[in-house]
C-alpha positions in Angstrom: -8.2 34.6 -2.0 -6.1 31.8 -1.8 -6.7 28.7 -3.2 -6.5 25.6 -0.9 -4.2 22.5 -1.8 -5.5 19.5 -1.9 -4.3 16.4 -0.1 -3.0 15.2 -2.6 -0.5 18.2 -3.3 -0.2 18.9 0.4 1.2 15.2 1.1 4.0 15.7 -2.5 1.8 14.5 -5.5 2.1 10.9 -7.4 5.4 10.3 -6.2 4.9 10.4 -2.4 1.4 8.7 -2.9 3.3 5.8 -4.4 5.7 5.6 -1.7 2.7 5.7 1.4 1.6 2.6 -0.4 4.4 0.7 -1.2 4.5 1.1 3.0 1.3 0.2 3.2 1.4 -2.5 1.1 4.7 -3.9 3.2 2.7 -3.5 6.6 -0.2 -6.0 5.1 1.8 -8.6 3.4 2.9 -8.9 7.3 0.0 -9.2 8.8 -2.1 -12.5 9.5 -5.7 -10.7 9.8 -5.3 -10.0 5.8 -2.1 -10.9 3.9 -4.1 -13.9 2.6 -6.1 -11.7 0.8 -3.5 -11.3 -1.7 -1.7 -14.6 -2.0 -2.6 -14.8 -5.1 -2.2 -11.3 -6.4 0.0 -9.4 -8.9 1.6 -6.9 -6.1 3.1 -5.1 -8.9 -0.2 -4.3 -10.6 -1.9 -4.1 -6.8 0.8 -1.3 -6.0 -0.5 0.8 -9.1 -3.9 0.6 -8.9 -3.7 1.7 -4.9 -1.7 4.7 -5.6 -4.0 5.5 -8.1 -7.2 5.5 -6.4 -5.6 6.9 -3.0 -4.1 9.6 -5.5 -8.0 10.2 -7.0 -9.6 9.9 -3.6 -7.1 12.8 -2.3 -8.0 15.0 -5.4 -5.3 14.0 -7.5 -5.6 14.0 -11.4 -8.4 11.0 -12.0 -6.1 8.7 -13.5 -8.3 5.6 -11.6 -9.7 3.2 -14.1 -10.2 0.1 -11.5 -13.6 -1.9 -10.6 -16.0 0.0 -8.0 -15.2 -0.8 -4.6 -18.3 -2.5 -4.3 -16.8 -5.1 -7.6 -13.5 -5.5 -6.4 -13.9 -6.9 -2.9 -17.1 -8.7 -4.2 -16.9 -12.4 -2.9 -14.4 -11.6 -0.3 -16.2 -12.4 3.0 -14.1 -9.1 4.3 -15.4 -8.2 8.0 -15.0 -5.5 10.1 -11.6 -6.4 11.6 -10.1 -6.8 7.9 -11.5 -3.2 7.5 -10.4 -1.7 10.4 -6.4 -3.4 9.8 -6.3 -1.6 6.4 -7.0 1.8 8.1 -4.6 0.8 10.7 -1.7 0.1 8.5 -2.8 3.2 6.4 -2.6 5.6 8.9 0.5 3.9 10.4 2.1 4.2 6.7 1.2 8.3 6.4 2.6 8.8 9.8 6.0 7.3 8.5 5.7 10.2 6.1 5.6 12.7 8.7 1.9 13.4 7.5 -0.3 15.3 10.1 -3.0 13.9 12.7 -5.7 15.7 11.1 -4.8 15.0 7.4 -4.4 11.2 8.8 -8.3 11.7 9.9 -9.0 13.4 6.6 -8.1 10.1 4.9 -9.4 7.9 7.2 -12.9 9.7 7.3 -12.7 9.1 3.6 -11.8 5.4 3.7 -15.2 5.3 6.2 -17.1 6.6 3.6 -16.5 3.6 1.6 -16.8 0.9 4.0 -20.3 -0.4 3.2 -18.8 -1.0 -0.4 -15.9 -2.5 0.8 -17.7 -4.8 3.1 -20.6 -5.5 1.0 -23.6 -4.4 3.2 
C-alpha cells in the first residue's frame, strides 16, 4: 500500500511554503481591501509565522507556536470581504507555483474551516 503525501510534501516542503507566502504576502501589501492591516507589522516576523502555520495546516512538521486564530485577529473588525481577499491572493499565489486546481481547493476548504475564528463569530 502506498502511503499518500501530504500537501505539504506534494507542493516541495518548507522551502516552497516560504516562497507561496512571500507571494502572498507581496499580493496584500498591494491591495487596498487589507494592506492596512499590517501597517504596523514586523513583515519579517509576519512572513515566518505564515509559512509556518500554512506549513502545519498542510501536514507539515508542527513547528507553529503562534496565537489561535481566534487571538490573533482578535479586535480586528475583519469582515467577510477581508476574508474572502486573503483566499483570493492565496490561491492566486499557489497558482504562480504551478500548484493544481484541486490542491488549490484543498487549501482553500481548509482556510474555510477557520473562518468563524478569523472573523470572530
Amino acid at each position: 500500500m502506498q502511503e499518500t503525501q501530504s500537501l505539504y510534501e506534494k507542493l516541495g516542503g518548507q522551502e516552497a511554503i516560504s516562497a507561496v507566502v512571500d507571494n502572498f504576502y507581496d499580493r496584500m501589501m498591494k491591495d487596498d481591501t487589507v494592506n492596512h492591516f499590517f501597517k504596523t507589522t514586523d513583515m519579517d516576523k509576519q512572513r515566518r509565522h505564515q509559512a509556518q502555520f500554512i506549513s502545519f495546516a498542510l501536514g507539515g512538521p508542527n513547528q507553529y507556536s503562534g496565537k489561535s486564530m481566534e487571538k490573533a485577529h482578535e479586535g480586528m473588525n475583519l469582515q467577510m470581504a477581508h476574508f474572502m481577499a486573503v483566499a483570493h491572493h492565496l490561491s492566486d499565489a499557489l497558482r504562480d507555483f504551478n500548484v493544481s486546481e484541486a490542491d488549490i481547493d484543498t487549501v482553500v476548504n481548509h482556510l474555510l474551516t477557520l473562518k468563524d475564528d478569523i472573523l470572530g463569530k
